[in-house]
Every structure is written in structure tokens, then in C-alpha cells.
N, CA, C and O atoms as a Tinker XYZ file with bonds, in Angstrom:
   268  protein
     1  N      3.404000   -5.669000   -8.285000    73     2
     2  CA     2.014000   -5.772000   -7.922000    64     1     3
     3  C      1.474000   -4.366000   -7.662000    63     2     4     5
     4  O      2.139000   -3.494000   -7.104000    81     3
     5  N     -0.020000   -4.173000   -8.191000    73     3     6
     6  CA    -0.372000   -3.135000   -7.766000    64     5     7
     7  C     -1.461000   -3.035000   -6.905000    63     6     8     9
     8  O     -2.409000   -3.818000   -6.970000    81     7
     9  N     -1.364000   -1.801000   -5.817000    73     7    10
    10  CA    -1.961000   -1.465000   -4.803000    64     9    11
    11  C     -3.283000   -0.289000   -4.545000    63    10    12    13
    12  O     -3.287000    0.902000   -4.860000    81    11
    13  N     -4.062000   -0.866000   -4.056000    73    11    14
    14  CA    -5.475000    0.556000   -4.280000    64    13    15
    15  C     -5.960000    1.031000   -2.891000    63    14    16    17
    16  O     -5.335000    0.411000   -2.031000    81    15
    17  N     -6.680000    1.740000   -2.451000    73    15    18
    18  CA    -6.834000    2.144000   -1.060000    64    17    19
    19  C     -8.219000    1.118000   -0.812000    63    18    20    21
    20  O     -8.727000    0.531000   -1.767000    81    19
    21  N     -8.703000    0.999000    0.456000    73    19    22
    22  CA   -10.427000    0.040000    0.505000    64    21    23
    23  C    -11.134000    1.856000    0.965000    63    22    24    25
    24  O    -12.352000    1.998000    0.857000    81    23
    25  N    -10.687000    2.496000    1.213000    73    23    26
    26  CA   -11.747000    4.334000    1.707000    64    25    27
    27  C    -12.086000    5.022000    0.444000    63    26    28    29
    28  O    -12.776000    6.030000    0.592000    81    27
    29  N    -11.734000    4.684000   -0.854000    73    27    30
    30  CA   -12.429000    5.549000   -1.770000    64    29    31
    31  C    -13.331000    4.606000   -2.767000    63    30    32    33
    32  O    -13.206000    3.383000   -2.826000    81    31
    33  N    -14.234000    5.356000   -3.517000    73    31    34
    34  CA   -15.321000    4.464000   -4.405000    64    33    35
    35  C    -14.637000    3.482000   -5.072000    63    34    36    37
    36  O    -13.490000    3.784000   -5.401000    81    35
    37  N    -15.107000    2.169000   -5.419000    73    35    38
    38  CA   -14.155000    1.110000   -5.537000    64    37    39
    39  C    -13.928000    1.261000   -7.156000    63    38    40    41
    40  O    -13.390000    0.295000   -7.699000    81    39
    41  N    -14.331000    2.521000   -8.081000    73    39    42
    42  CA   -13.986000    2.389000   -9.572000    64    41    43
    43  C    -12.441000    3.241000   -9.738000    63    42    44    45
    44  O    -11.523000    3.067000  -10.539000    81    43
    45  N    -12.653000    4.455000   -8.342000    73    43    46
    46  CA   -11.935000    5.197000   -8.748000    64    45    47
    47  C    -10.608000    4.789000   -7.239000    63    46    48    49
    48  O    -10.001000    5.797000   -6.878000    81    47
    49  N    -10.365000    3.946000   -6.750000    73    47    50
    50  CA    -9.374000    4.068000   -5.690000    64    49    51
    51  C     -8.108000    4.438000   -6.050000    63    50    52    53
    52  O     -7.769000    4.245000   -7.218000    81    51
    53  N     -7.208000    5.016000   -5.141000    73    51    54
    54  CA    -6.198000    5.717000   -4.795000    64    53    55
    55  C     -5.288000    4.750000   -5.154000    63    54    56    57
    56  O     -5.438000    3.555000   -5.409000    81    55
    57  N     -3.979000    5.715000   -5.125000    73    55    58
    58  CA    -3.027000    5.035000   -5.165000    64    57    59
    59  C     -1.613000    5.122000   -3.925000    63    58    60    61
    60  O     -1.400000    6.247000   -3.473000    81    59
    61  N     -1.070000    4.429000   -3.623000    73    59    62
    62  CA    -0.335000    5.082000   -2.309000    64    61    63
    63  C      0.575000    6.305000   -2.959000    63    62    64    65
    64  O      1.157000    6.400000   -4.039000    81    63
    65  N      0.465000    7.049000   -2.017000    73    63    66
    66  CA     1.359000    8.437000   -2.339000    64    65    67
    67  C      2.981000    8.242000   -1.981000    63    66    68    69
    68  O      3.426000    8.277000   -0.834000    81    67
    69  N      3.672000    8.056000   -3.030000    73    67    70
    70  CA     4.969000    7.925000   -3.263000    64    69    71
    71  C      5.999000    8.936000   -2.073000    63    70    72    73
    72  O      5.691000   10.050000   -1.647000    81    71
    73  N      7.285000    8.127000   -1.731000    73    71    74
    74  CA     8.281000    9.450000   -0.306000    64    73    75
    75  C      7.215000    9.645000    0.784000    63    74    76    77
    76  O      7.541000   10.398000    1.701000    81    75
    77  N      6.230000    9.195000    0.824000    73    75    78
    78  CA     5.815000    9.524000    2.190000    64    77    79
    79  C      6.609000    8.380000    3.480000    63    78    80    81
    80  O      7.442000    8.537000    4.373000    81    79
    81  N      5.769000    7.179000    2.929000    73    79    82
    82  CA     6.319000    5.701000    3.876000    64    81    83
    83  C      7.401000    5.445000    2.901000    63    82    84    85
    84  O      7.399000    5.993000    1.799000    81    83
    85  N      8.392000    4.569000    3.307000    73    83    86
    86  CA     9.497000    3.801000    2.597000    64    85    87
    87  C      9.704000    2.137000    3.480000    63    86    88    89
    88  O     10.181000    2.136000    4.615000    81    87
    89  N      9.421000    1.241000    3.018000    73    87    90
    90  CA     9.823000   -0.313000    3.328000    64    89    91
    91  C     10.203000   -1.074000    2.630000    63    90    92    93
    92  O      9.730000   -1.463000    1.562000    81    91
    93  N     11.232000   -1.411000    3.242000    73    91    94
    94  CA    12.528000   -2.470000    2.367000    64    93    95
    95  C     13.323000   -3.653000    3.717000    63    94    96    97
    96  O     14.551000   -3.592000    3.781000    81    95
    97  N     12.845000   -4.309000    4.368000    73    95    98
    98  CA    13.362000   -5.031000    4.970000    64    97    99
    99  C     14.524000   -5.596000    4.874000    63    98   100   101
   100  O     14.976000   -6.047000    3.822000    81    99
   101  N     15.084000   -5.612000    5.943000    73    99   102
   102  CA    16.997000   -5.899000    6.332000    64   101   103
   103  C     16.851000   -7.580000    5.457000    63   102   104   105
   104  O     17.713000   -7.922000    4.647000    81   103
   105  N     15.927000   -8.264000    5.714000    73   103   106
   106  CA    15.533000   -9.850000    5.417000    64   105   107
   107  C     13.955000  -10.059000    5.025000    63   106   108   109
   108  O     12.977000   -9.997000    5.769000    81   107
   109  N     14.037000  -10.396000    3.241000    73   107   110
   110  CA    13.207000  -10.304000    2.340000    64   109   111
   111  C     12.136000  -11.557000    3.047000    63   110   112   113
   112  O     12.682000  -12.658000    3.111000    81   111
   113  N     11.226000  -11.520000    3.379000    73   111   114
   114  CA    10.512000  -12.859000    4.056000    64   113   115
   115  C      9.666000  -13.310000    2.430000    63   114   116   117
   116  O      9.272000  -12.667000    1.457000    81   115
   117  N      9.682000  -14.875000    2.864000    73   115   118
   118  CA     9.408000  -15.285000    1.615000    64   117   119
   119  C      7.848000  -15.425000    1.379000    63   118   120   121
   120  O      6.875000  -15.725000    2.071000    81   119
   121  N      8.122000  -15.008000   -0.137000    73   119   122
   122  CA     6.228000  -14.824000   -0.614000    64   121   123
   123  C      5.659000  -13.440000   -0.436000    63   122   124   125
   124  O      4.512000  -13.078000   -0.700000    81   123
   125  N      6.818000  -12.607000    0.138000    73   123   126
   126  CA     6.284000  -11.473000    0.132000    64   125   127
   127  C      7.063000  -10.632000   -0.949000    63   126   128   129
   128  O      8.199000  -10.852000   -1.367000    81   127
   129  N      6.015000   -9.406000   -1.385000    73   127   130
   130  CA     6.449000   -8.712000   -2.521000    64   129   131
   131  C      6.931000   -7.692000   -2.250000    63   130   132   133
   132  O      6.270000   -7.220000   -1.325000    81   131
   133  N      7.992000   -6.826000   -2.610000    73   131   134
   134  CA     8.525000   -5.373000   -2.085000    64   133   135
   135  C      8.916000   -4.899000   -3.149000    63   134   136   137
   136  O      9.987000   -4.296000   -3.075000    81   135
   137  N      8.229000   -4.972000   -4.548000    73   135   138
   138  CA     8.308000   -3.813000   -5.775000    64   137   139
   139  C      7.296000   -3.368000   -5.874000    63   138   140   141
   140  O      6.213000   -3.780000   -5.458000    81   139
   141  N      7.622000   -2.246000   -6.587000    73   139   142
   142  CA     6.308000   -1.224000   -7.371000    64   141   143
   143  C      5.692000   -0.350000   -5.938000    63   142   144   145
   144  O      6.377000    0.181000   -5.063000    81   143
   145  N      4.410000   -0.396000   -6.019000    73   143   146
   146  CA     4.418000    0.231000   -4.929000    64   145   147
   147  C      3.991000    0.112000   -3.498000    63   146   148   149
   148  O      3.640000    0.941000   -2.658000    81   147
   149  N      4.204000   -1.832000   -3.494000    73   147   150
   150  CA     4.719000   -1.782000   -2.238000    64   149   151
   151  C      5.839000   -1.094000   -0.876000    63   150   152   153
   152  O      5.792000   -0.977000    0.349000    81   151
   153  N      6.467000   -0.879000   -1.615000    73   151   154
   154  CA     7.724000    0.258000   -1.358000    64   153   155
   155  C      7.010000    1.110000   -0.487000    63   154   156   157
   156  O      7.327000    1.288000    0.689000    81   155
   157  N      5.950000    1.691000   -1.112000    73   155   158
   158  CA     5.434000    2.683000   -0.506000    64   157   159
   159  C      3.992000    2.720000    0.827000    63   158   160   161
   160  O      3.227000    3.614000    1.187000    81   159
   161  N      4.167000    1.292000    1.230000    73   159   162
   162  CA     3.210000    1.269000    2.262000    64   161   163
   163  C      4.240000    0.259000    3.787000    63   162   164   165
   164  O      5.197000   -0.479000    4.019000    81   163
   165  N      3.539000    0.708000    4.156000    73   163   166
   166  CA     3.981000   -0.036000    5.581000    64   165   167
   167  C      2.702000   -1.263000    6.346000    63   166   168   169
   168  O      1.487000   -1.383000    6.189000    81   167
   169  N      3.346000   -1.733000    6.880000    73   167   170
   170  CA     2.658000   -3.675000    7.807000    64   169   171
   171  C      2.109000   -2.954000    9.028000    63   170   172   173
   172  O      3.008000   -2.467000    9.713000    81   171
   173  N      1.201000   -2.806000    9.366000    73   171   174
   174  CA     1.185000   -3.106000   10.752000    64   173   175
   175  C      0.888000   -3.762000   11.962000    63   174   176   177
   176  O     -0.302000   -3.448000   11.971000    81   175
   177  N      0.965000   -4.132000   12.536000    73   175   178
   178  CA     1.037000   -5.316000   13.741000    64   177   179
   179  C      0.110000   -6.333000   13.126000    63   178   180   181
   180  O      0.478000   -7.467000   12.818000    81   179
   181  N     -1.423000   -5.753000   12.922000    73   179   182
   182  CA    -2.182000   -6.544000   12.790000    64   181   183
   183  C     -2.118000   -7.204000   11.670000    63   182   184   185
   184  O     -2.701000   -8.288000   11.657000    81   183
   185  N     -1.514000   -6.826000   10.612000    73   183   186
   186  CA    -0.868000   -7.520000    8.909000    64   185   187
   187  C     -1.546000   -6.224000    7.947000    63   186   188   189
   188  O     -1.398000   -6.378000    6.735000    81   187
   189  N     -2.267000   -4.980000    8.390000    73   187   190
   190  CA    -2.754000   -4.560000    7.293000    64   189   191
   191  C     -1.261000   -3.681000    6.291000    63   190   192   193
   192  O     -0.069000   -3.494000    6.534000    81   191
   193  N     -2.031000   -3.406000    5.333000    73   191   194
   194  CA    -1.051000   -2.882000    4.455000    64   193   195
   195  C     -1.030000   -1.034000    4.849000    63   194   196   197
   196  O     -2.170000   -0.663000    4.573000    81   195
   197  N     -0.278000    0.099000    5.321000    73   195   198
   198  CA    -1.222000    1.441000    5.613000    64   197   199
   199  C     -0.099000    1.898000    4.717000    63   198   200   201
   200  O      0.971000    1.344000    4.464000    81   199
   201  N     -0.633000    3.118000    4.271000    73   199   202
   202  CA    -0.335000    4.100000    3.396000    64   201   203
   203  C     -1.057000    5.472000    3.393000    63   202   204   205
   204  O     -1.989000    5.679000    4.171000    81   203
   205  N     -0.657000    6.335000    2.581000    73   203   206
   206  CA    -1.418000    7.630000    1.944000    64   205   207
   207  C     -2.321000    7.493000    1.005000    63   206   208   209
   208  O     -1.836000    6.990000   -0.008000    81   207
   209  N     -3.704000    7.792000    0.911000    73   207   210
   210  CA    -4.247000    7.260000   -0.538000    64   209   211
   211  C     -4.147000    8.525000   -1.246000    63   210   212   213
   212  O     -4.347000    9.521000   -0.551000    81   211
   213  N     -3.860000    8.722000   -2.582000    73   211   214
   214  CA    -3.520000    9.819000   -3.197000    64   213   215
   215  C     -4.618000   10.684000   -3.818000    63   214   216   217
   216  O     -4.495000   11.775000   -4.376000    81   215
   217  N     -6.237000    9.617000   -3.496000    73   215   218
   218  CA    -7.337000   10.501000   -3.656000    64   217   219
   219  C     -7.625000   11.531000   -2.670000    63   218   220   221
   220  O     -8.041000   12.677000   -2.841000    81   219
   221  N     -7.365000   10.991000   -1.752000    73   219   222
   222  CA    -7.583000   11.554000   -0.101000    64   221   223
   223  C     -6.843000   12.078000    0.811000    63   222   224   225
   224  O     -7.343000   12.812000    1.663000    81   223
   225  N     -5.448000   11.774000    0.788000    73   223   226
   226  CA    -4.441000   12.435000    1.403000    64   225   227
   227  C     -4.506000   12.282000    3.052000    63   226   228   229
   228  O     -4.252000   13.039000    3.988000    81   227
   229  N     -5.025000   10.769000    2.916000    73   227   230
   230  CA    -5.392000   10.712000    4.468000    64   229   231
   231  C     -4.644000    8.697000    4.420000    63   230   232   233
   232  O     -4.460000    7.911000    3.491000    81   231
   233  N     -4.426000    8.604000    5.972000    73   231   234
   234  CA    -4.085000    7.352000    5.843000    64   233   235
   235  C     -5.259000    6.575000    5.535000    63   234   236   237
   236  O     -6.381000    7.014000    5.786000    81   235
   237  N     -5.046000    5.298000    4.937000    73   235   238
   238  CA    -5.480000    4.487000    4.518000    64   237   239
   239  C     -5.268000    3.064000    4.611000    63   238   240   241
   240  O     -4.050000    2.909000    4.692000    81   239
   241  N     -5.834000    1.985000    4.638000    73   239   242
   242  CA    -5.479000    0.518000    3.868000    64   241   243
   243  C     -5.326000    0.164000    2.737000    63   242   244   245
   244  O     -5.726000    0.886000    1.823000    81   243
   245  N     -4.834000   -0.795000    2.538000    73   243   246
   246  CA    -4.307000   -0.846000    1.215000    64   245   247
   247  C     -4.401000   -2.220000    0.668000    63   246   248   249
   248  O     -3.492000   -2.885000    1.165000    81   247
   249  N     -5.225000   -3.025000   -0.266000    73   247   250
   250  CA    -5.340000   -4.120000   -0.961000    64   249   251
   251  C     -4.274000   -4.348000   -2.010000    63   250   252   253
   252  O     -3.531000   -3.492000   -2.491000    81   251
   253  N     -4.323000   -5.730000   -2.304000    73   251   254
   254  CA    -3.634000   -5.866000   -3.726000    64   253   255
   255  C     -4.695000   -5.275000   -5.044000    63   254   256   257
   256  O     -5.891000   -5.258000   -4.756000    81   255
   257  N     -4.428000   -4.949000   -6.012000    73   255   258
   258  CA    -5.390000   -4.597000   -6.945000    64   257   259
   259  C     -5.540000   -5.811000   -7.667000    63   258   260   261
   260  O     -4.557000   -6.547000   -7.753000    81   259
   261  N     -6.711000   -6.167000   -8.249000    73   259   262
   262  CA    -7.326000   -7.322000   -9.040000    64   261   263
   263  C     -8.231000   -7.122000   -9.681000    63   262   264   265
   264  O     -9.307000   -7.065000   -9.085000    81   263
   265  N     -8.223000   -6.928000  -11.153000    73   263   266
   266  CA    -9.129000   -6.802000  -11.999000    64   265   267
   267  C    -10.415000   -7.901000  -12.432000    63   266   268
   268  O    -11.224000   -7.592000  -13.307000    81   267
């Protein structure tokens, strides 16, 4: 699945910046996805997705992408 930031113009959004975050859970919970570049964002408390956006170099949220 692929991932876009919601902080940059919605034609051109980011992508998470790869080696920054790393997540791979001890126990895969079901329905959830952990390829591509999920890998590269982290959950936090509240369920959002956070990452680096690679337009911006600043943290970010992070959607599924959907054309």
C-alpha cells in the first residue's frame, strides 16, 4: 500500500522518508498492513499514521494513497 503526507498540496504529496522511523511489530495485528512503506511510519496513541514527508522534511501524517 501506498502512503502520502495530508501537509503538502494534495497533487504533489510526499512520501515518507525511508531509515528515519522503522515498524515491524513482535505480533502482526490483523488487517493491518506492514509492507512498502508502511515500514516507514509509526502509530501513535491516537491511531494516526506519523512520519517524515520527503517534500518537507518535517513530521507529518500520513494517509493511505487512493487514486
Amino acid at each position: 500500500m501506498i502512503y502520502r503526507c495530508t501537509c503538502c498540496y494534495y497533487r504533489f504529496r510526499g512520501k515518507p522518508v525511508p531509515n528515519v522511523f522503522h515498524s515491524s511489530p513482535t505480533k502482526k495485528p490483523p488487517g493491518r498492513d506492514f509492507t512498502g512503506d508502511r515500514i516507514h511510519l509509526i502509530e501513535s496513541s491516537e491511531g494516526y499514521l506519523l512520519g517524515i514527508c520527503s517534500n518537507t522534511n518535517e513530521l507529518a501524517h500520513f494517509k493511505p494513497y487512493e487514486k
